[in-house]
TORMIDO-311084 format. One record per atom (N, C-alpha, C, O, CB): residue in three letters; x, y, z. Coordinates in steps of 0.05 Angstrom, whole numbers, plus 5000, padded with zeros to 4 digits. Glycine has a CB too. Layout:
% TORMIDO-311084
ALAXYZ/...
This chain:
% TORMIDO-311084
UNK719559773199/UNK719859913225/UNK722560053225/UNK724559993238/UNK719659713248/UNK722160293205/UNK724460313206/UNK725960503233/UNK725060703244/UNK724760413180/UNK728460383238/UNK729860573253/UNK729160503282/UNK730760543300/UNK729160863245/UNK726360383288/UNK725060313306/UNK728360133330/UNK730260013318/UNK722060113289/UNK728260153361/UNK730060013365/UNK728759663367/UNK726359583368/UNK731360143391/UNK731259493365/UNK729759163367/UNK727659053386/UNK725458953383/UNK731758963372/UNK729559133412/UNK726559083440/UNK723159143434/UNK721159033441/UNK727159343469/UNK723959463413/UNK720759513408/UNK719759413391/UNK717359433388/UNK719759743404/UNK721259273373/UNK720059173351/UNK718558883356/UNK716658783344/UNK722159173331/UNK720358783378/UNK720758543387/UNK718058513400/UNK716458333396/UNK723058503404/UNK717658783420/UNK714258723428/UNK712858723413/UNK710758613419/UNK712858873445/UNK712858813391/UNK709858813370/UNK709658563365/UNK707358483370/UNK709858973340/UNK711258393358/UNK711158203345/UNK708657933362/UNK709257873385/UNK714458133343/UNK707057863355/UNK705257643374/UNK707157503378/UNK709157503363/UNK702557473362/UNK706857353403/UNK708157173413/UNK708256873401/UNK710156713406/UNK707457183436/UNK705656823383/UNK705756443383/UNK706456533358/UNK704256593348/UNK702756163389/UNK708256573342/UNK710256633321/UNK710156343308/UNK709056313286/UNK713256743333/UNK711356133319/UNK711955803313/UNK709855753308/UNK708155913314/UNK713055593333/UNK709255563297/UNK707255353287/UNK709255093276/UNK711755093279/UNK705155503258/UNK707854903265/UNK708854703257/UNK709554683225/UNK711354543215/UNK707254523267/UNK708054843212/UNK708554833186/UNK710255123177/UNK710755163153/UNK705854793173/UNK710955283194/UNK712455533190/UNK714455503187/UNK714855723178/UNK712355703205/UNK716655403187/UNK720055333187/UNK719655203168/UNK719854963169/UNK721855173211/UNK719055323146/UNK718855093124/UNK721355143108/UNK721854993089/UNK716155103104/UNK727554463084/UNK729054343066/UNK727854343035/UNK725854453026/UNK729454083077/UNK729654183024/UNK728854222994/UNK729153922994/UNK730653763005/UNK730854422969/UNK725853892970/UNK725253562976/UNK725653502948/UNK725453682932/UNK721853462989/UNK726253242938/UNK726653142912/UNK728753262895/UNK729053212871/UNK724353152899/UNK730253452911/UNK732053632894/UNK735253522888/UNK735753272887/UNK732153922912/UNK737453722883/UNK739353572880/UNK741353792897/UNK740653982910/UNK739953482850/UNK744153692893/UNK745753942916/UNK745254142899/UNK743354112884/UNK749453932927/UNK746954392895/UNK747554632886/UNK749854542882/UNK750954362896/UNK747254872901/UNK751154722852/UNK753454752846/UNK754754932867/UNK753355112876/UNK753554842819/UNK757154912876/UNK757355022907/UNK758755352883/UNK759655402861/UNK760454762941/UNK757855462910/UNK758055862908/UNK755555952873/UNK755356182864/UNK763456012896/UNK754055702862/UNK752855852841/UNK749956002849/UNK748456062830/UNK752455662817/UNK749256042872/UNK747356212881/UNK749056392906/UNK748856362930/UNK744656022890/UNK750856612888/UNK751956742918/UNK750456912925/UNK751557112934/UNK754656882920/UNK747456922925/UNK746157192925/UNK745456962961/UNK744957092981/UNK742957342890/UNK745556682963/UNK743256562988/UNK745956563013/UNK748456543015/UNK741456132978/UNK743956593028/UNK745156683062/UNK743656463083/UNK741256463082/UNK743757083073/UNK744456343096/UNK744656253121/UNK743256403144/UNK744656533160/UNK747256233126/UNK741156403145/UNK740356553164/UNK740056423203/UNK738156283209/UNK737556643150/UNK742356503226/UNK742656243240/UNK742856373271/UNK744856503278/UNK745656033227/UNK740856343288/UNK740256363312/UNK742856203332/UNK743355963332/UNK737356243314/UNK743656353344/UNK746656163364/UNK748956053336/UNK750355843336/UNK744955733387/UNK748956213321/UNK750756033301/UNK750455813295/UNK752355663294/UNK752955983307/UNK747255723287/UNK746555513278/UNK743055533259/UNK741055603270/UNK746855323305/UNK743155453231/UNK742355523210/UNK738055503228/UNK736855343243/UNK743955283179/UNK737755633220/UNK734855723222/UNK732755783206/UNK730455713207/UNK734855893231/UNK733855933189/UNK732556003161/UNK733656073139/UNK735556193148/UNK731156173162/UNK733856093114/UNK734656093088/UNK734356443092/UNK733256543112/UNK732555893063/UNK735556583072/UNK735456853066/UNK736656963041/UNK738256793033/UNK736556963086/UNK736857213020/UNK738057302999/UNK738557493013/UNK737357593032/UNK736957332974/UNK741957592996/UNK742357852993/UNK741057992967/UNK740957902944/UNK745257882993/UNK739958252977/UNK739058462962/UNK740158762954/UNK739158932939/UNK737158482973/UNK742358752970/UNK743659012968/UNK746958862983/UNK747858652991/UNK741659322990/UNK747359062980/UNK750859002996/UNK750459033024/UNK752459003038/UNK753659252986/UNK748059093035/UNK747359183065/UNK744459073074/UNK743659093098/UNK747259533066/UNK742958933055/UNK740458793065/UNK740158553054/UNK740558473031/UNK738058933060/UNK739058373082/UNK738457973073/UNK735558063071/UNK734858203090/UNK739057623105/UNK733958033053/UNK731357923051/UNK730857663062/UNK732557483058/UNK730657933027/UNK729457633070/UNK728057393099/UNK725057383105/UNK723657563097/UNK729257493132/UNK724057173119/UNK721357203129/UNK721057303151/UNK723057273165/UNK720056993131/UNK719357423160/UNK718757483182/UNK718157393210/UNK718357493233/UNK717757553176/UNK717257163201/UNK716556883219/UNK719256813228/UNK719356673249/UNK715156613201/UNK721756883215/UNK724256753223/UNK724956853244/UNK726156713261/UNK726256753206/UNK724557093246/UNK725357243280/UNK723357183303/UNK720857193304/UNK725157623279/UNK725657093327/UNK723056963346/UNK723857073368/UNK726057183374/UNK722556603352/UNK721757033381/UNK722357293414/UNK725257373425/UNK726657163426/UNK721157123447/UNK726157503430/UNK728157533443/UNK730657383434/UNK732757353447/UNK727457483466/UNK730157283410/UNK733057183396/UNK734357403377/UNK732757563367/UNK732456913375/UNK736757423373/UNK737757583353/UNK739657373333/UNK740757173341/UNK739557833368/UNK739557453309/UNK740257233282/UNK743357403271/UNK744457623273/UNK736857223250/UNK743457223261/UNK746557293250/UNK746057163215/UNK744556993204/UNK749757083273/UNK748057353207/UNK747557083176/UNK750257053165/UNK752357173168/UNK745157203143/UNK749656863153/UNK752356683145/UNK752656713114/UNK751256593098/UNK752156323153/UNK754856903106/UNK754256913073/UNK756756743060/UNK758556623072/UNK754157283059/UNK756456753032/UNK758756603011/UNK758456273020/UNK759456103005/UNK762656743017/UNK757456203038/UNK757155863038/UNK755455623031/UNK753055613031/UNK757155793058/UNK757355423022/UNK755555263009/UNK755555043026/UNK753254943024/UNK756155212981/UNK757454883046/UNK757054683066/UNK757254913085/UNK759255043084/UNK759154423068/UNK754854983107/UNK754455153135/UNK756155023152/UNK757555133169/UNK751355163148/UNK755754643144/UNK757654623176/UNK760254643178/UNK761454553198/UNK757554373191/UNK761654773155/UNK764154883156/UNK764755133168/UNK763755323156/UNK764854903135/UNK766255203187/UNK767455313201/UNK768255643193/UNK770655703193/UNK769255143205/UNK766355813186/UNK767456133159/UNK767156343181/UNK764756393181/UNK764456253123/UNK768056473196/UNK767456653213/UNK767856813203/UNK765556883200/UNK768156663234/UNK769557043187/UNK769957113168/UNK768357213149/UNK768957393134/UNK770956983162/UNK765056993150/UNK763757073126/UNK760757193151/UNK759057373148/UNK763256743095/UNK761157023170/UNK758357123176/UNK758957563191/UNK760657723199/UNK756856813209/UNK755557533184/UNK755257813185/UNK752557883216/UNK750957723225/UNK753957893147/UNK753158163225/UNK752058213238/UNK748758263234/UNK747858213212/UNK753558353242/UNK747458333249/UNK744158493236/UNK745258693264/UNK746058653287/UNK739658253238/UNK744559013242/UNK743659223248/UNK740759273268/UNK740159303292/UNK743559313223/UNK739259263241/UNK737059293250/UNK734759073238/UNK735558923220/UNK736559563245/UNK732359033247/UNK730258863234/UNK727858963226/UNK725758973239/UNK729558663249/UNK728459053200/UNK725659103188/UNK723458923184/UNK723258753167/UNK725859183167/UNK721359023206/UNK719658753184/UNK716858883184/UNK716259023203/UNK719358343201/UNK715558853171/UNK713358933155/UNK711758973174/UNK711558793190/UNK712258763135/UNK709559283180/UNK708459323200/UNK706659123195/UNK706059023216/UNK707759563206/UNK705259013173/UNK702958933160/UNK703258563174/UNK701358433182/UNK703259003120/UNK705258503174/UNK705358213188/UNK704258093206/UNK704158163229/UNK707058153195/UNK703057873194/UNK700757733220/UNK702457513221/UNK703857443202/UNK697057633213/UNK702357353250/UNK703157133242/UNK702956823249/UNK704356623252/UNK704957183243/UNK699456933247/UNK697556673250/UNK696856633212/UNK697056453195/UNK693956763274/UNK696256843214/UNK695756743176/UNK697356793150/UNK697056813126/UNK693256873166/UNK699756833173/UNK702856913159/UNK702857123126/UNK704757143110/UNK704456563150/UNK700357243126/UNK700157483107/UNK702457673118/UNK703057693142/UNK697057623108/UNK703957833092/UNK705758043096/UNK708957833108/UNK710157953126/UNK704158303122/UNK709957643102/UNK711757503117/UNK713957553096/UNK714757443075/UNK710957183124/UNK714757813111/UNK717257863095/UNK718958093113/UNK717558253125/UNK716457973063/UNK721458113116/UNK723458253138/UNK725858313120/UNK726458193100/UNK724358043167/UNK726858463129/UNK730458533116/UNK731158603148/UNK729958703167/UNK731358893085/UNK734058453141/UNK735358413156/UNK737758683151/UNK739358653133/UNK735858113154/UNK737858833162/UNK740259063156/UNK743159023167/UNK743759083190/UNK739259333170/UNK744758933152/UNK747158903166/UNK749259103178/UNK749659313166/UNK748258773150/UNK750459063197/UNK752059243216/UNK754359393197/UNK754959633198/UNK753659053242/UNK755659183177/UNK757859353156/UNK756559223131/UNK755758993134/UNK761759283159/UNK756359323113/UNK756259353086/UNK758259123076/UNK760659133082/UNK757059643078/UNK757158903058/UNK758758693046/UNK759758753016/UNK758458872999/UNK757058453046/UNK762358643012/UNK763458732986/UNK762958432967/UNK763158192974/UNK767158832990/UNK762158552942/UNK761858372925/UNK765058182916/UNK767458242914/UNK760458532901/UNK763057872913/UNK765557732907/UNK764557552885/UNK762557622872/UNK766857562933/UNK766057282880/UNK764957082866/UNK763156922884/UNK761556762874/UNK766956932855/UNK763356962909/UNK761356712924/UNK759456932938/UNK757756842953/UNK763256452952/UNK759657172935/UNK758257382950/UNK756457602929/UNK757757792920/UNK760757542967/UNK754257572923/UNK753557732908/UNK750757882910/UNK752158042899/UNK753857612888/UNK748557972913/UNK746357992910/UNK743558002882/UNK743658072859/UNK746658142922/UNK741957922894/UNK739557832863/UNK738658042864/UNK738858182885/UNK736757572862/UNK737258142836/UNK735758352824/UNK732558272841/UNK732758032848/UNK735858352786/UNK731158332845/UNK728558402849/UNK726958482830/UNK728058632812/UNK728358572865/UNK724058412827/UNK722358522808/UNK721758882803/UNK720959072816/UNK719858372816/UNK722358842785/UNK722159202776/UNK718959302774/UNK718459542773/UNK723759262739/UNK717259152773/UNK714759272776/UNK713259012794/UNK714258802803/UNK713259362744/UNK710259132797/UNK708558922811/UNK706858812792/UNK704658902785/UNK706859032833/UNK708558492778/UNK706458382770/UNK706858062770/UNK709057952769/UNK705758512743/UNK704257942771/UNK704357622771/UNK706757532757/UNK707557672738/UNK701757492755/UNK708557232765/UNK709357092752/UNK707456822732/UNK706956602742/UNK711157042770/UNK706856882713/UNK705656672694/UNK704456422713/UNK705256402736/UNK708156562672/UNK702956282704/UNK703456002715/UNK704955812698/UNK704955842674/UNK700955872719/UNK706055652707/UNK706455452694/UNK709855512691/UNK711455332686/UNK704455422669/UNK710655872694/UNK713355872691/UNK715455622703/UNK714355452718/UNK714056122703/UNK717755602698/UNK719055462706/UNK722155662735/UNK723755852734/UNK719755312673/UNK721355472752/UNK723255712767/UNK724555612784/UNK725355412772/UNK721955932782/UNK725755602810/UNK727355442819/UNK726855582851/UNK725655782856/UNK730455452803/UNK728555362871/UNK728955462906/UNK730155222916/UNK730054992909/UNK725855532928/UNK731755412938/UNK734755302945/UNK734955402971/UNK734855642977/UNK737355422926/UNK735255172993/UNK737055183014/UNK737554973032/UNK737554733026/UNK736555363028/UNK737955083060/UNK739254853071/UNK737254693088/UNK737754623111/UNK741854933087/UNK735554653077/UNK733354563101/UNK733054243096/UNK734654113082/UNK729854723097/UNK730954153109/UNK731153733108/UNK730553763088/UNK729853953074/UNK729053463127/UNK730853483083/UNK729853343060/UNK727953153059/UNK727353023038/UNK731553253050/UNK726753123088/UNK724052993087/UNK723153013113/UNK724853053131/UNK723852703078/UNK719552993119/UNK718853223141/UNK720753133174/UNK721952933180/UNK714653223147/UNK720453313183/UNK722153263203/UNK724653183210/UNK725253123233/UNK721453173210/UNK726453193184/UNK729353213179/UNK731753303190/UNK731653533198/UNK729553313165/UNK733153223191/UNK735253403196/UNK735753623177/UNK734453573157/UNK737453263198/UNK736953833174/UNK737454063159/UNK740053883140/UNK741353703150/UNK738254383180/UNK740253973114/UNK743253913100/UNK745754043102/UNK746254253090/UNK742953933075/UNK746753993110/UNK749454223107/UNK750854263081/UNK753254313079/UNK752054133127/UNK749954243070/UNK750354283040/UNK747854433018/UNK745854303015/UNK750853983029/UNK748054653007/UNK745254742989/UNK744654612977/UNK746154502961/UNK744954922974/UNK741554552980/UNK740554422952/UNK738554542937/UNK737354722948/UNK739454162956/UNK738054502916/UNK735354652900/UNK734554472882/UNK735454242879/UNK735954942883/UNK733254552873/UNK729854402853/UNK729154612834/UNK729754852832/UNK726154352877/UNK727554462821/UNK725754692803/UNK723054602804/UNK722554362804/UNK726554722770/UNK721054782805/UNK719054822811/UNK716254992791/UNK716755232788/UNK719954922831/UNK714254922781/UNK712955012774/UNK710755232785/UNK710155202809/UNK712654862767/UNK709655442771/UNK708855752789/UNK705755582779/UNK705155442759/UNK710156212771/UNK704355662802/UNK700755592799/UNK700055762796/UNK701055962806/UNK698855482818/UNK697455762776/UNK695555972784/UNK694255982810/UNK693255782821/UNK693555962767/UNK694156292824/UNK692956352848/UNK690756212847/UNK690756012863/UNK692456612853/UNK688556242833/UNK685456192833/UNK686655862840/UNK685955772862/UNK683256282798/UNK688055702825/UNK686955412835/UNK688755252859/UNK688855002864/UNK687055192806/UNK690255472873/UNK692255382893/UNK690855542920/UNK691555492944/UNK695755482883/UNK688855742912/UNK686955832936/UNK683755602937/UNK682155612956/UNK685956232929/UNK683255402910/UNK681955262920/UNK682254982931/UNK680554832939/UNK680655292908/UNK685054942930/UNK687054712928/UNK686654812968/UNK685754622983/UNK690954762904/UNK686954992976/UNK688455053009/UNK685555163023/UNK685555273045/UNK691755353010/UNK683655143011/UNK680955163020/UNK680755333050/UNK679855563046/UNK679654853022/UNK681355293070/UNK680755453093/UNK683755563107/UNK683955593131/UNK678955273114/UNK685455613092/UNK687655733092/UNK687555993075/UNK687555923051/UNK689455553085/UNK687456213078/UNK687556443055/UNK690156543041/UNK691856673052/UNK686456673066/UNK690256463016/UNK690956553009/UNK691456742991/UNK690556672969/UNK691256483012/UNK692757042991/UNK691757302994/UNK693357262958/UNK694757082949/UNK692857563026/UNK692457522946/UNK693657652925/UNK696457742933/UNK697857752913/UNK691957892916/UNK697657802954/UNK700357812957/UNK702457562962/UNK704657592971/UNK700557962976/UNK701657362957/UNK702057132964/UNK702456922934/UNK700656962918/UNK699657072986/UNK704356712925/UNK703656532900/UNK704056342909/UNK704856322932/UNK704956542876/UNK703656172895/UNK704555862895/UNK706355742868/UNK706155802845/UNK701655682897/UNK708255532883/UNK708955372863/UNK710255142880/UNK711455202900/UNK710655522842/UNK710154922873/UNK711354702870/UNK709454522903/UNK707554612915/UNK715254772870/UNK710554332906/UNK708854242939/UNK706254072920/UNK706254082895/UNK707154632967/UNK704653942932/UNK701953832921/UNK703253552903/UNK704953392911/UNK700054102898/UNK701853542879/UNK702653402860/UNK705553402853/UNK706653192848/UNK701153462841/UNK706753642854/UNK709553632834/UNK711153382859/UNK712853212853/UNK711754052829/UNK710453422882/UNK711853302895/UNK715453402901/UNK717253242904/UNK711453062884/UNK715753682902/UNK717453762898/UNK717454032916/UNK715454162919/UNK717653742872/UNK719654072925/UNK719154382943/UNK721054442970/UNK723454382971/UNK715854392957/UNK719654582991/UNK721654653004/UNK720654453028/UNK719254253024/UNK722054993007/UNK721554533055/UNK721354433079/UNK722954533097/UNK724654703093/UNK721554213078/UNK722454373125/UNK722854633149/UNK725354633144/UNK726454443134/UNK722154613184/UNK726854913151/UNK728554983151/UNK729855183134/UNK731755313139/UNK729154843155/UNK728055173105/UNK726855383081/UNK726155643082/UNK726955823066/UNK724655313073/UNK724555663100/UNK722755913100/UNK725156113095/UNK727356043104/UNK720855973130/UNK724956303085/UNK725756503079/UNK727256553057/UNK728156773055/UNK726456573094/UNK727756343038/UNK729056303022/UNK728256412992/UNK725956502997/UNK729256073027/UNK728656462967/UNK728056682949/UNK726156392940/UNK726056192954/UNK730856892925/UNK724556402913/UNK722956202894/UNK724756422877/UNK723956652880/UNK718856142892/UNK726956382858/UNK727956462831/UNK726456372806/UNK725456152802/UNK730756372828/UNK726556612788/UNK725456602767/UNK726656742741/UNK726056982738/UNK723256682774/UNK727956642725/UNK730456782706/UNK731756962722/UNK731457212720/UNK729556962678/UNK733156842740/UNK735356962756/UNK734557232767/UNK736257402772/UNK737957002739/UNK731957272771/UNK729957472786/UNK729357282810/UNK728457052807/UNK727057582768/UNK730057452844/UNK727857352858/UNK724857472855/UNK724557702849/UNK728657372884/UNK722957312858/UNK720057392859/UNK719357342883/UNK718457532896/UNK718157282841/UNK719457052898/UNK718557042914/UNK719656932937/UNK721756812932/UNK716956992907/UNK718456922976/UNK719956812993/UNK717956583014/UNK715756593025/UNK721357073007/UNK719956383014/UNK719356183024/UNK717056183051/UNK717956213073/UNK721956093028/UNK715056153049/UNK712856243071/UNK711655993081/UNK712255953105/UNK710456423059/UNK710055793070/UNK708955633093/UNK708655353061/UNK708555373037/UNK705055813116/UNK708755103080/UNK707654873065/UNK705354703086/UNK705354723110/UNK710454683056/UNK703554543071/UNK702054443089/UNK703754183122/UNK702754063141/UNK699854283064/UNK706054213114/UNK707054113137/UNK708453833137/UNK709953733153/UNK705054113154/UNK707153743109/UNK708453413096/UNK709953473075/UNK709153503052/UNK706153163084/UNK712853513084/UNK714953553058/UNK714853353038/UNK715053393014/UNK718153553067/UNK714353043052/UNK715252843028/UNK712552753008/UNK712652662985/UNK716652553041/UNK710152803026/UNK707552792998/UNK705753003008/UNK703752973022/UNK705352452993/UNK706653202999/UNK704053393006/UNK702053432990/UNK702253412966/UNK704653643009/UNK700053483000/UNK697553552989/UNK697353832975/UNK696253882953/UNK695653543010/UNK698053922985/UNK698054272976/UNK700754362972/UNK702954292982/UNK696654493001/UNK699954552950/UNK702654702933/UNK703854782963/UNK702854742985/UNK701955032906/UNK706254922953/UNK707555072970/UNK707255422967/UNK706155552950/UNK710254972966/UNK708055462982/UNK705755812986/UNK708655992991/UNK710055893009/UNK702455853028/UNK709456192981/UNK710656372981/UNK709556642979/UNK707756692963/UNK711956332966/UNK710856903001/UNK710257152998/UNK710657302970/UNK712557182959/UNK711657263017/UNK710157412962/UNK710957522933/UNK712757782931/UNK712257912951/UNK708257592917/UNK713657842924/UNK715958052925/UNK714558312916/UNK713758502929/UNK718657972904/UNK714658252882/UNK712958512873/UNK711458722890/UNK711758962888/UNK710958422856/UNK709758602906/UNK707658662917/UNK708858872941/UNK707359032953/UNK706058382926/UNK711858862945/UNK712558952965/UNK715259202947/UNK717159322958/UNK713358672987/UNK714959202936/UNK717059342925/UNK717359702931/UNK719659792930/UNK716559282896/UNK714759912938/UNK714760142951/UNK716860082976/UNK719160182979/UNK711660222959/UNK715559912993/UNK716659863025/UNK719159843020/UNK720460043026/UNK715559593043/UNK720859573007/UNK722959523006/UNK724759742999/UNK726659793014/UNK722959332992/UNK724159922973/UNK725760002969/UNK726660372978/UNK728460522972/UNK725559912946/UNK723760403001/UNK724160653014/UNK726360473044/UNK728060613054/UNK720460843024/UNK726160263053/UNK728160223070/UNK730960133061/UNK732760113078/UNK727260053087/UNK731360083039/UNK734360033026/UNK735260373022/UNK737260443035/UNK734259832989/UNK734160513009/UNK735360783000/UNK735760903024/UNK737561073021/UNK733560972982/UNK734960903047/UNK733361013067/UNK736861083079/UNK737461293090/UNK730760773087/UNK738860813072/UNK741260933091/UNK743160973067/UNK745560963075/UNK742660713119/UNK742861023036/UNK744161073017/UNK745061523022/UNK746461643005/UNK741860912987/
């Protein structure tokens, strides 16, 4: 939406946005080496953490879409690795909110937003942004890949104030769409980790990258709702898939 002002964007958006399994901590994982993912952002409603996010440019957070909720406006918090430390300094404004005309968000297809920041961030050691996929294509199954932030660590948690991450294995679509049976999940959409691995994200996640050789591919989208034994993988938007959109609204203010 680009350029669009927020109020109007704000009405498009359906209203029952929340669900219970949409705010999806990192489960079974360990902390983060603190500042070794400076590309992850704090994404935090009233100055208090909400959703996970990447920098993608020196001027855009990639985020879910689901993370913006009626009439709230988000701020994000970059270079930190404990949030409940005190950085004013680091957090950043939003411009504007792109988010995908294509977004539903009952069956959370298309759940993906950039967040446009008010000034342009300078690269540092704790401040940096991830590459994105250069074309549109599947990540393997079975790759080995990783996801990181500040969400619980078991369902209904408190959030960590400290990053944590895991590593995670990529499913094949075909057996993670018969694994989630009356849930669809689309060709723009993967799975990895959640189900058997026993391993993954949880509320407070969503929006967070799934890394893959220091490529993001994908963003934190929905789990069946039981962080500590879930039944079903965990479900992420896919990046590739979005790469026209993204990168006519990054150039868009170059």
């Amino acid at each position: 939406m680009l350029g669009v002002p927020l109020f109007l964007q704000l009405a498009l958006l359906p209203l029952l946005v929340r669900t219970a399994h949409q705010d999806s901590g990192i489960v079974n994982g360990k902390e983060a080496q603190p500042h070794s993912r400076p590309y992850m952002v704090s994404v935090q409603q009233k100055n208090r953490h909400a959703c996970g996010g990447f920098l993608v440019s020196d001027s855009f957070v990639m985020t879910a879409a689901h993370c913006l909720k009626w009439g709230e406006n988000l701020t994000v918090l970059l270079g930190a690795h404990d949030i409940s430390e005190n950085r004013k300094s680091n957090r950043a404004e939003v411009k504007f909110y792109h988010i995908h005309p294509g977004f539903d968000a009952h069956t959370l297809e298309n759940d993906i937003m950039l967040l446009q920041l008010r000034t342009a961030v300078r690269k540092s050691k704790e401040v940096k942004w991830i590459p994105l996929p250069k074309k549109d294509k599947d990540t393997k199954p079975k790759t080995l890949c990783s996801v990181a932030g500040w969400g619980a660590i078991k369902t209904n948690g408190t959030s960590s104030p400290r990053l944590l991450e895991v590593n995670v294995n990529v499913m094949d679509r075909a057996v993670c769409r018969k694994i989630w049976r009356n849930k669809p999940i689309t060709p723009r959409m993967m799975c990895a980790g959640g189900g058997a691995d026993n391993r993954g994200f949880c509320q407070g996640d969503s929006g967070g990258p799934l890394v893959c050789k220091d490529t993001a591919v994908g963003i934190v989208t929905f789990n069946d709702g039981n962080c500590d034994t879930p039944k079903r993988p965990n479900v992420y938007t896919q990046i590739s898939k979005y790469l026209p959109w993204v990168k006519c609204i990054i150039s868009s203010i170059k």
